[in-house]
N, C-alpha and C positions, 0 to 999 in steps of 0.2 A: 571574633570567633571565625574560624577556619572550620572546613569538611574536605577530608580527603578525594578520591576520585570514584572510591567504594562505596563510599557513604552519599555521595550526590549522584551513583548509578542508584543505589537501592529506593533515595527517598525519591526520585523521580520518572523511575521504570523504563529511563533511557540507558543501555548497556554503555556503559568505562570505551568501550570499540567507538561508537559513534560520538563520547563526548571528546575521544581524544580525537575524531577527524574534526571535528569542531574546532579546536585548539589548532590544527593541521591549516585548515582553511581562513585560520583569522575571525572566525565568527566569534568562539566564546574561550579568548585566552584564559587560562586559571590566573588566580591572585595569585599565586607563588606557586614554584616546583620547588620543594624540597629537596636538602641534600642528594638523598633516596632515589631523586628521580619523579618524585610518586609529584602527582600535581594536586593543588589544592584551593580551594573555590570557598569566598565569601558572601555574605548577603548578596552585593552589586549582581558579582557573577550566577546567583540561584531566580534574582528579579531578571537577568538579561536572560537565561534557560526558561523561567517561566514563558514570558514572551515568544522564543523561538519553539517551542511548544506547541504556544495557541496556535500561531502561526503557520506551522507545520499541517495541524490540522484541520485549519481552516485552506489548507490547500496553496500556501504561498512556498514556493521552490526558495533554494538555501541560498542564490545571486540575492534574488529580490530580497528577503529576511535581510541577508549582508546590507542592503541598502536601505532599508527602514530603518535598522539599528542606528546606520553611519547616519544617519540624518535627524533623526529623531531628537529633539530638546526637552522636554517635558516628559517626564516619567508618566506624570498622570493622564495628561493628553491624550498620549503614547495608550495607554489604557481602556480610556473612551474608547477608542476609536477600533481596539480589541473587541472593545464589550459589543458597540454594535454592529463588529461581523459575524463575533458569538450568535446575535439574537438573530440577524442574518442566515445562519447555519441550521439555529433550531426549526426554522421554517424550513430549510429543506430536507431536514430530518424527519420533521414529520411528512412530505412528500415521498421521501423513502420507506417510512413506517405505511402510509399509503399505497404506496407501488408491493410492496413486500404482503402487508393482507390482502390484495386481492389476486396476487402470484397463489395464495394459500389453497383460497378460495377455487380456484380456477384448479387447481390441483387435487384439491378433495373431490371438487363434481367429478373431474375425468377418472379418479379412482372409485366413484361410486357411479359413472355410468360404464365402468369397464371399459375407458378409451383411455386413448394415450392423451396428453395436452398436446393444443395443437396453438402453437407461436405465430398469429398470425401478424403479429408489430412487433418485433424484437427490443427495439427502442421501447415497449414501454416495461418492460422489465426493467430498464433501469431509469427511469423514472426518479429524480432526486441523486441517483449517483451519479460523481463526477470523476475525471482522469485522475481527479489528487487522491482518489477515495483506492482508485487501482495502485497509483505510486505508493499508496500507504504500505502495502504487503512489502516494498522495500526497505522501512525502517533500521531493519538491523541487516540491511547491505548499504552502508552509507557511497563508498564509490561507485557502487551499482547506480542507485539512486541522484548522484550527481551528476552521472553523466545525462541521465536519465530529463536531469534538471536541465540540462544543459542545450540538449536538443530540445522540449518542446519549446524552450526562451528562442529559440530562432526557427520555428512554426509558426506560419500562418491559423490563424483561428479555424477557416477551413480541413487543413491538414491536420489539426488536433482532431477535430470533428472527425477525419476520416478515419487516423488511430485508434482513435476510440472505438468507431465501427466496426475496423478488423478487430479490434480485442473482442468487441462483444461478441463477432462472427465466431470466435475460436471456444469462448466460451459455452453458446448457444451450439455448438458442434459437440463438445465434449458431453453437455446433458445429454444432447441425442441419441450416443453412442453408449451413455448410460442407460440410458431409456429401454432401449436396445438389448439390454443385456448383455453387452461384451463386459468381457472382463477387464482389470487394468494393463495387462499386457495384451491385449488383443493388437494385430496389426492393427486395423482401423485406429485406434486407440494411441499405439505407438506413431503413427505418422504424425495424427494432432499434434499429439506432444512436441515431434520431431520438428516441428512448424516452429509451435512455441519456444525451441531453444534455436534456432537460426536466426529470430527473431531480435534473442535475446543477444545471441551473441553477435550480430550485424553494432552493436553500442560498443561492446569490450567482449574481450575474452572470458568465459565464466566457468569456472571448475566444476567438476565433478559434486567435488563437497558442499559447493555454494550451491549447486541450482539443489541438491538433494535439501538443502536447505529450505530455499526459496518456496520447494514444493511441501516442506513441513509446514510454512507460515501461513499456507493455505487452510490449515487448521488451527496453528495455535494463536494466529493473528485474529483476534476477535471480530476486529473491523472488515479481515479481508473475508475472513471466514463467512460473517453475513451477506457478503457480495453474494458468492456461491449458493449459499442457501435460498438468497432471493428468488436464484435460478431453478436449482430442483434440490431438495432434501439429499443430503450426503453426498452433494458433487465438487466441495470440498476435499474430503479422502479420499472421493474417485480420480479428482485431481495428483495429491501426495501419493497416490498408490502406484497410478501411470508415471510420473516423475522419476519414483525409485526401481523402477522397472524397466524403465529406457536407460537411467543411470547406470543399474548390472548389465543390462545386454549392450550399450554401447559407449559408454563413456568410461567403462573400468578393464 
């Protein structure tokens, strides 16, 4: 039994775009392309997606995945050894679940003592989140995301550390600036952003269409969206909002 390319985007909530860069990269050839064009994926091929899956969100970049697969002998093994980075993961899920109640907490006093929260460790708001947790929000930008892959494979541990830093710098600015009251086209507002897209596009070139994108995933992206939330309530769409904002005044 065969499944089209429709039918293994739907049962697996990875979009047809990302399974065909997959197919693109050598990762997860289809069992067959039909006459059509249309490509088409068996058992083999839904256990090797399950895998780059886990994988995926256990935070392993799509070279490395490429080289587990190549190498791998034992299906089951191969499984193990999933499983216990799974249980792995859930432990620092709940350091995240951690770090996120007491963001809550810390937030409710400053709004029942009438003060603003005042971030005295920036680091420990993220707390249990990692760079792979940030790369998630690239899902359904698969060449974004590879290249993305591609440079921190040749970072030093250090210089991921520092990455990470300035992300969290840009993020921990953008609550501020919420906090603040500015609006999402507020210059102050608009610069951040303007940051956040030189940033992006110092990797590749990124359109109009895609980062207006990118700044939606900030919301419909579950995982990324809790990022945001950790930080301050609705700076997620404070996020989306400054995005499509900078998008009409400067990118169109």
């Amino acid at each position: 039994m065969d499944w089209p390319i429709a039918e293994v985007a739907r049962m697996s909530g990875v979009t047809a775009r990302t399974l065909r860069h997959y197919h693109k990269i050598g990762l997860l050839p289809p069992a067959r392309i039909g006459a059509n064009g249309r490509r088409y994926y068996e058992e083999h091929q839904l256990l090797l997606l399950q895998q780059i899956l886990v994988l995926r969100a256990l935070g392993v970049g799509l070279p490395e995945i490429g080289r587990v697969l190549a190498e791998q002998v034992d299906m089951v093994e191969a499984l193990r050894g999933h499983h216990r980075r799974l249980l792995g993961e859930r432990d620092r899920l709940d350091a995240l679940a951690g770090t996120v109640s007491r963001t809550i907490a810390e937030l409710e006093q400053s709004r029942k003592d009438g003060q603003p929260m005042t971030i005295n460790r920036p680091e420990n708001l993220f707390e249990g989140v990692q760079p792979s947790q940030v790369q998630e929000s690239l899902r359904d930008f698969p060449e974004h995301a590879a290249e993305v892959d591609r440079r921190v494979a040749s970072m030093s541990p250090e210089e991921v550390d520092a990455a990470q830093r300035d992300r969290t710098a840009q993020m921990i600015r953008l609550a501020e600036l919420q906090e603040a009251g500015l609006s999402a086209d507020a210059a102050p507002v608009q610069a951040a952003i303007d940051a956040q897209y030189q940033a992006l596009t110092s990797l590749r070139a990124v359109s109009a269409e895609e980062y207006r994108a990118m700044g939606r995933s900030c919301v419909d992206n579950d995982q990324w969206r809790a990022v945001y939330e950790a930080i301050a309530p609705g700076l997620g769409a404070y996020q989306r909002d400054a995005i499509e904002a900078y998008v009409a005044s400067r990118l169109s």
